[in-house]
N, C-alpha and C positions, 0 to 999 in steps of 0.2 A: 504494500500500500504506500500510499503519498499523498503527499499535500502541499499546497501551494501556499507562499508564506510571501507577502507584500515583503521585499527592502528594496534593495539597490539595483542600479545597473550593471552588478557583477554578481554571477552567483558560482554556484557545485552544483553538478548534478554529479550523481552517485549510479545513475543508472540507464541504458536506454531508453528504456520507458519514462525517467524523468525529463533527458532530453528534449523525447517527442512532447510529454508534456509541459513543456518549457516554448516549442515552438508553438503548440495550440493557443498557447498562452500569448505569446508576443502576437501573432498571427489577431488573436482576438480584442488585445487592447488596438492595435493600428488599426484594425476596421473600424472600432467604434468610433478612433479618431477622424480615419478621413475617409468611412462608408467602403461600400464595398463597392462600389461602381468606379471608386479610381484605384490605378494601378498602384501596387507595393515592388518596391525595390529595395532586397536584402543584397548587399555584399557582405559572403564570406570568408573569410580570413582565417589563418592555421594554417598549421602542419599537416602532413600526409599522418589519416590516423587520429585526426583531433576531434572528430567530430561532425563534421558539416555538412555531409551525408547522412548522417543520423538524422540530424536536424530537419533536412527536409524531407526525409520521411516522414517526419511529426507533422509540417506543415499538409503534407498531402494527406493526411489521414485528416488534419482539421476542413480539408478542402474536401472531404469524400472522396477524393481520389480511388479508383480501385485497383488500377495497378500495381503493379510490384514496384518502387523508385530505387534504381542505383544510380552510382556515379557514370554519367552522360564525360567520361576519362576520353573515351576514343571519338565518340559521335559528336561531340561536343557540345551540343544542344539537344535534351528530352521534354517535350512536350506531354501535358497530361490533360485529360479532359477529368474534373469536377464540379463544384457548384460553382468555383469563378476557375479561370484558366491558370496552371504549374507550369511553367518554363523554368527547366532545369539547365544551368549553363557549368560547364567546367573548361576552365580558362589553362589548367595548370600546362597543356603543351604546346599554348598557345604564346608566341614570342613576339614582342613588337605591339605597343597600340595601333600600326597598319592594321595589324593582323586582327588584333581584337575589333576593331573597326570596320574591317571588311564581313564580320560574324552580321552584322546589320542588328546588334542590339538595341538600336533608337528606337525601332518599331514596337518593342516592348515594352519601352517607360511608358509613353500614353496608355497600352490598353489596361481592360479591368481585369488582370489576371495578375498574380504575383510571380515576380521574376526572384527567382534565388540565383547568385553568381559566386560559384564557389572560385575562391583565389582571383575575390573582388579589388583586389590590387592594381592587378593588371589591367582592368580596365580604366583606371585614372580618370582624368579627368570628362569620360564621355559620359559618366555616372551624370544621373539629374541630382540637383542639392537638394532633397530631400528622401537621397538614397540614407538608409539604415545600416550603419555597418555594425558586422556582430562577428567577435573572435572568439576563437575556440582557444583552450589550450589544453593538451592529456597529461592527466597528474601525474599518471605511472602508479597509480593503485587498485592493482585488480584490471588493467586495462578502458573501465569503463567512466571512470570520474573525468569531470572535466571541467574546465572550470572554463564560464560565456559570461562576456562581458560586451556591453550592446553601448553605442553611439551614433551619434551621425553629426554629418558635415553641418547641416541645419538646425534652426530652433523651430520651424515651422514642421519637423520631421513628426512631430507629435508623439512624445512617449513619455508616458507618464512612469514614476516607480517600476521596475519590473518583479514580478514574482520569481523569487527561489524555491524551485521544487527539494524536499527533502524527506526523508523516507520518513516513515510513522513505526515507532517501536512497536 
């Protein structure tokens, strides 16, 4: 079991499944901030192994998503059909803002679907400024703890407190 605990913009998560409910959680305070009719742009950030991947698995389960979500490593971009649209982007073998920029990610920020961009770095400065950045990092306990800590370039990004999921004795 777990639960979700109002602090800060950094927390632990201890587990998978806290994770993903870490992402439903994020996923659901930015809707209520800026509706669901306009687009969410998450950059993620981390190590190969940290995390980020998990993470939008949680998003697409908040999204009803039914597919299975891996990392989009080779394809470079996975598309998901849910109740608003998953675009999965992995940038990690992608070299050059050319190159990140020939991917045609602009067509993304406008629509109503959430874009996640794992090794949101590389895309610099083509990010809109009210892109959300959120970093993984892996504790090295047990493999699955991890500690996310959430930002963004803007004040209009809209995020209030984030919840830390923590396990229940």
């Amino acid at each position: 079991m777990f639960e979700l605990v109002s602090l800060s913009r950094t927390v632990i998560s201890r587990s998978v499944r806290a994770t993903h409910a870490f992402a439903r959680r994020l996923l659901a305070e930015l809707e209520a901030d800026r509706g669901t009719e306009a687009g969410i742009v998450l950059a993620l950030h981390g190590e190969l192994g940290s995390g980020k991947t998990c993470f939008v698995q949680g998003l697409a389960k908040a999204l009803d998503v039914t597919q299975g979500v891996t990392s989009p490593t080779f394809t470079l971009v996975n598309e998901y059909a849910g109740r608003r649209p998953l675009v999965h982007v992995d940038l990690y073998r992608v070299n050059g803002s050319e190159s990140v920029g020939a991917l045609g990610l602009e067509e993304y920020f406008d629509g109503p679907g959430v874009l996640a961009l794992e090794w949101g770095e590389k895309a610099g400065a083509l990010l809109p400024p009210d892109t959300v950045h959120v970093y993984f990092e892996a504790l090295g306990i047990g493999g699955t703890h991890r500690k996310i800590s959430i930002g963004c370039a803007s004040p209009t990004a809209g995020l209030h407190p984030i919840a830390q999921v923590r396990p229940i004795a």
